[in-house]
N, C-alpha and C positions, 0 to 999 in steps of 0.2 A: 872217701873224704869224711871224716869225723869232725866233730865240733864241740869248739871248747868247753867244760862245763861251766856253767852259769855262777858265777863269783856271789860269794854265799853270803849270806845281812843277816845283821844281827836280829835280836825280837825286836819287836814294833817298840817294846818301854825301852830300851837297849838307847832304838834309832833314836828316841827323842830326847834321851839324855846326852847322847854324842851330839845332835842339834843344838841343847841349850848352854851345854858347858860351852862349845863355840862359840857363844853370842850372837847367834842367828836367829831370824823367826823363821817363821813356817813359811809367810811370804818371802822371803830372802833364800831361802833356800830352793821356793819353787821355783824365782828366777834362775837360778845357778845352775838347776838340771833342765830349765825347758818344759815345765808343766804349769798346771794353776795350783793355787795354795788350798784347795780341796781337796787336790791330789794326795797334797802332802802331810795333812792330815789324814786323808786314809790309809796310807800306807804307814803312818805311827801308830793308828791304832788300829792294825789288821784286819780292818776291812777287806784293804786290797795289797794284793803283793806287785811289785812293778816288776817290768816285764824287757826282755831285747834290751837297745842301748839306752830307754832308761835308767834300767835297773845298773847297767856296767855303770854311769855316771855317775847314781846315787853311791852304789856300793865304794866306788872312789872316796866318792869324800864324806862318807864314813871311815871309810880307812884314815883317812887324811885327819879328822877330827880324833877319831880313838891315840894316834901317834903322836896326837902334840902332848906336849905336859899339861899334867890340870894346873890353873892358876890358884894360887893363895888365895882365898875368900873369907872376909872374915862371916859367922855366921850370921845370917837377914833374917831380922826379923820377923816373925809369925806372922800369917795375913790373914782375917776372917773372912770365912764366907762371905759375908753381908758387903767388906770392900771390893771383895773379888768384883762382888756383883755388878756393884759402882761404876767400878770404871770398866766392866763389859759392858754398860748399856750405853756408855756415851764413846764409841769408835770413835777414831782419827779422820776418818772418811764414810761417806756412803759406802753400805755394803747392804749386801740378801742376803749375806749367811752369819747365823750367829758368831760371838765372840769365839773368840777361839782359847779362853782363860782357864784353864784345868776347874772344875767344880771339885776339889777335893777339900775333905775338912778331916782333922785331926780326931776327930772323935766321931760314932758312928752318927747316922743321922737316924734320925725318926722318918715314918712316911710321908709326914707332910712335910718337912724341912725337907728331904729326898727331892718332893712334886713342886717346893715352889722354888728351888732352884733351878729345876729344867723351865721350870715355867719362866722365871728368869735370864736364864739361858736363853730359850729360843722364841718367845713368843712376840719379843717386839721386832723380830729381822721376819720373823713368820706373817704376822699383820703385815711387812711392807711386799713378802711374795705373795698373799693373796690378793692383795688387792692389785696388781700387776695383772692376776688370772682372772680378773671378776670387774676391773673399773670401779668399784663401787666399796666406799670406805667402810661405812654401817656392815655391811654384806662382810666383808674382812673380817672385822673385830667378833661380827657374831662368828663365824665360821672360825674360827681360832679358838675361843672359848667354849665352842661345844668342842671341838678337838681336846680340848684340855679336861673337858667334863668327863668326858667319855675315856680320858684314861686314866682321871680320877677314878671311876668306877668298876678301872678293870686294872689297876693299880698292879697289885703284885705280877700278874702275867706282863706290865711294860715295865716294872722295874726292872724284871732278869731279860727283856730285851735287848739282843746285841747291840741297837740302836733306836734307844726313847725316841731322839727325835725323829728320826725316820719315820715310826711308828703316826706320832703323833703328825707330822707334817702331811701324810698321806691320809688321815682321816680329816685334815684341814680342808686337804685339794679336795676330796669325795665331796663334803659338804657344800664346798663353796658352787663346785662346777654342777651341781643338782639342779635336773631342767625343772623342778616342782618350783621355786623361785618366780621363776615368769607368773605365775598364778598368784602369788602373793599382792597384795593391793600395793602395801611401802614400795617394792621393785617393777611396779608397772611401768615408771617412768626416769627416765637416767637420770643422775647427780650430774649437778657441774662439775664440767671438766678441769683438767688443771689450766693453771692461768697463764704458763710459757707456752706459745705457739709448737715450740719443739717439744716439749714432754705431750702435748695434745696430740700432737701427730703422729708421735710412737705408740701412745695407749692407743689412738683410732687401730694401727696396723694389725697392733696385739689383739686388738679385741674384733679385728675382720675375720681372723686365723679361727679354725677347726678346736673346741676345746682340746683337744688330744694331740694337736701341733702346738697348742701355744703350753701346752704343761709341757711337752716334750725338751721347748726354746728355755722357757723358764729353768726346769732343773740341771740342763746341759750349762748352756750360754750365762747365765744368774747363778741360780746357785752354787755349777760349778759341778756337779756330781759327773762318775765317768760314766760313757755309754754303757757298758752294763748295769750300771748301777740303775740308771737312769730308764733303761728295759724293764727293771723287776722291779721299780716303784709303778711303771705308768703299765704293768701286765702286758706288756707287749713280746714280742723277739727282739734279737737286737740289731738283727736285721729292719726290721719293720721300726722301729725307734732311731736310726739312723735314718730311714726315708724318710722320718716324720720331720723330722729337724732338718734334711738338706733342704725341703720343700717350707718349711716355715723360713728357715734362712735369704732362699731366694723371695718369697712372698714378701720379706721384710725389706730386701735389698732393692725389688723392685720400686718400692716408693718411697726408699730413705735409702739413696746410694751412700751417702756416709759413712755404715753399718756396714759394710763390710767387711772389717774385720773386729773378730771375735770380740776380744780385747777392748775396744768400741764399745761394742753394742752391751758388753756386762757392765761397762762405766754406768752407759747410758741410764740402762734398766736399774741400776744402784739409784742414781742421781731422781731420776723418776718417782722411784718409790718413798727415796727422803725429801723429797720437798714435800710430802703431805703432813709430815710430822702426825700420822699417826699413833695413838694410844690405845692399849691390851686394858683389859680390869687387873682390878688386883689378885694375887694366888688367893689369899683368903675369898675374896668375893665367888671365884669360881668354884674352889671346893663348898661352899656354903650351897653354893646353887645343886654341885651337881649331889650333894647330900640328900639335899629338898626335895629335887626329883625324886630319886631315888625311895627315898620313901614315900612319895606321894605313889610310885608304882605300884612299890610293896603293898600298899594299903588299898590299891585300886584293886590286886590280884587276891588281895585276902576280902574282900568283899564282892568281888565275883564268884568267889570258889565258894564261899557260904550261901550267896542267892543261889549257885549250881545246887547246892547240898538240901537245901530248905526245898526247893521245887523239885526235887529227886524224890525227897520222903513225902511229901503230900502227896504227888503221882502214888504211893504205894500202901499211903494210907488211905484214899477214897476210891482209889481204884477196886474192882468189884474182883471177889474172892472166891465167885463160881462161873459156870459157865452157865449163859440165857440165850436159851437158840431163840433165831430170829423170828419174827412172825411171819406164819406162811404166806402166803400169795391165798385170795379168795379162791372158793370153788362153786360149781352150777350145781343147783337143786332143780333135782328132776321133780315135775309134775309144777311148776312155778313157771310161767312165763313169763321171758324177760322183756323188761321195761322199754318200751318203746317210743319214739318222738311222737310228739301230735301232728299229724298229718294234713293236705290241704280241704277245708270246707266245700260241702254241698251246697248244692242252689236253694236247697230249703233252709239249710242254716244260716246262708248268706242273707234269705228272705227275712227272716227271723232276726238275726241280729241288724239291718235296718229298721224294723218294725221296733224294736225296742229302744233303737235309739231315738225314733220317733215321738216315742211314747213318753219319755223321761223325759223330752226337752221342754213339750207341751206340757204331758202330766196329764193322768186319767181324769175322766170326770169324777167329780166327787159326785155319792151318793148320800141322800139324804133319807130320814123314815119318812112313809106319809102317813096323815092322821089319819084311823078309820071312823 
């Protein structure tokens, strides 16, 4: 028995131009095939390739979309970055995953115009997954902004990253979920919780679960990433990243039957994380900062390397330039007898030194001349 071959799709830029000439989003289309619109963004931008009767579904209506005629358009006007941005920050509804608005501009960008679009792009859906992971809002916004410092600093290696955010989101989660926290005096003691009994109940569940089950829930169920994906973010198998998420699922279902199903429970976790309203700094404030550092490092390192260098050469300028054998051990001289303790008194010396104490206490008689 032989099997058919696998009906062939176009490139990823291909897919999404047959998506937009059709007048579909990404979520309109994920409805159509049966996935989440994460999906469907990965599979536009080759992340991931779909797979079985996904893939026949999708590959359909690509077909289906490449066959219709293109409509008459007149051409739309130019859009700047700066509006893109706009109206990515304020969604239609709660979500955890950034906008999904192409960051493309007409002319190249500079580094920092580059850093403070991703930084716009993803850091205020990224504030509302960390604090999902951690309870704690403060704890969020810093754990986001050193994420962002840190690829400030390592800038060109996450520009040519196949996925910035990726990148950056997974040095969010490291920082956030760090047991070094508890030791901090500000995180001894928990924030107020949120003020709907039912968002309180969800964070309690979230925040009972295993750091490594509740990131597992988060980027499956939330953010929406696919199981392998979701494997080589949290360095797991994908075996083992699948038991981590059936057992966070039941742990969540046991005390909020509700949450059942999927679909639910990402609403929920959406809804959850925007009622905080939530705020990131600004791109400029963070490259400023992670500048600062940075050269405060620089300068920590160039002034340790010099006290190494200054106590190096004095070691080799007062250090001694020949060799001084040590001084011997003493030796016995013959014909010398050696010194000995004083040993216990005699009856006569014993007589003797009473008699002289005698003599001292009272005092000799005095003598006198006499006249002859």
């Amino acid at each position: 028995m032989t099997q058919s071959p696998a009906t062939p799709l176009p490139p990823p830029k291909e897919r999404r131009r047959l998506r937009d000439a059709a007048g579909l989003t990404q979520a309109q289309l994920a409805a159509r095939v049966g996935v989440s619109r994460a999906t469907v963004r990965a599979w536009e931008t080759g992340r991931t390739t779909p797979l079985g009767r996904k893939r026949e579904a999708y590959a359909r209506l690509l077909a289906e979309f490449a066959a219709r005629p293109a409509p008459a358009k007149s051409p739309a006007p130019a859009v700047s970055l700066e509006k893109q941005h706009t109206r990515a920050e304020t969604p239609a509804e709660p979500t955890l995953t950034p906008p999904l608005t192409p960051l493309t501009s007409p002319t190249p960008l500079t580094a920092a115009q580059a850093f403070d679009a991703l930084y716009a792009f993803c850091a205020p859906a990224l504030v509302r997954q960390t604090y999902l992971l951690t309870g704690r809002r403060e704890l969020a916004r810093e754990s986001v902004e050193r994420a962002f410092q840190q690829a400030w600093d390592r800038w060109p290696e996450v520009a040519v990253d196949r996925d910035p955010a990726g990148w950056v989101r997974a040095a969010a989660y490291e920082y956030a979920l760090s047991p070094w926290h508890r030791f901090r005096p500000r995180y001894r003691h928990p924030e107020p919780p949120p003020a709907s009994p039912t968002h309180r109940a969800l964070l309690d569940v979230l925040l009972d679960l295993p750091p490594s089950y509740r990131r597992t829930l988060l980027l499956y169920d939330g953010v929406g990433l696919d199981l392998p994906e979701t494997a080589a973010e949290t360095e797991a198998s994908t075996r083992a990243a699948a038991s981590r998420l059936l057992r966070a699922r039941e742990a969540v279902t046991t005390r909020l039957p509700d949450l059942t199903d999927p679909a639910v429970l990402h609403r929920r976790l959406a809804e959850l994380a925007s009622t905080e309203r939530l705020r990131a700094a600004k791109p400029p404030t963070v490259r400023a900062f992670s500048e600062r550092r940075a050269r405060f490092w620089t300068r920590a390192a160039i002034a340790f390397t010099l006290t190494l260098i200054s106590a190096t050469t004095l070691s080799l300028r007062t250090a001694p330039t020949r060799y001084e054998p040590p001084v011997p051990p003493g030796e016995t001289v013959q014909g010398v007898p050696p010194r000995s303790a004083p040993g216990p008194l005699s009856e006569e010396a014993l007589e003797l030194r009473e008699k002289l104490r005698r003599t001292t206490e009272s005092g000799p008689e005095r003598l006198l001349p006499e006249p002859r």
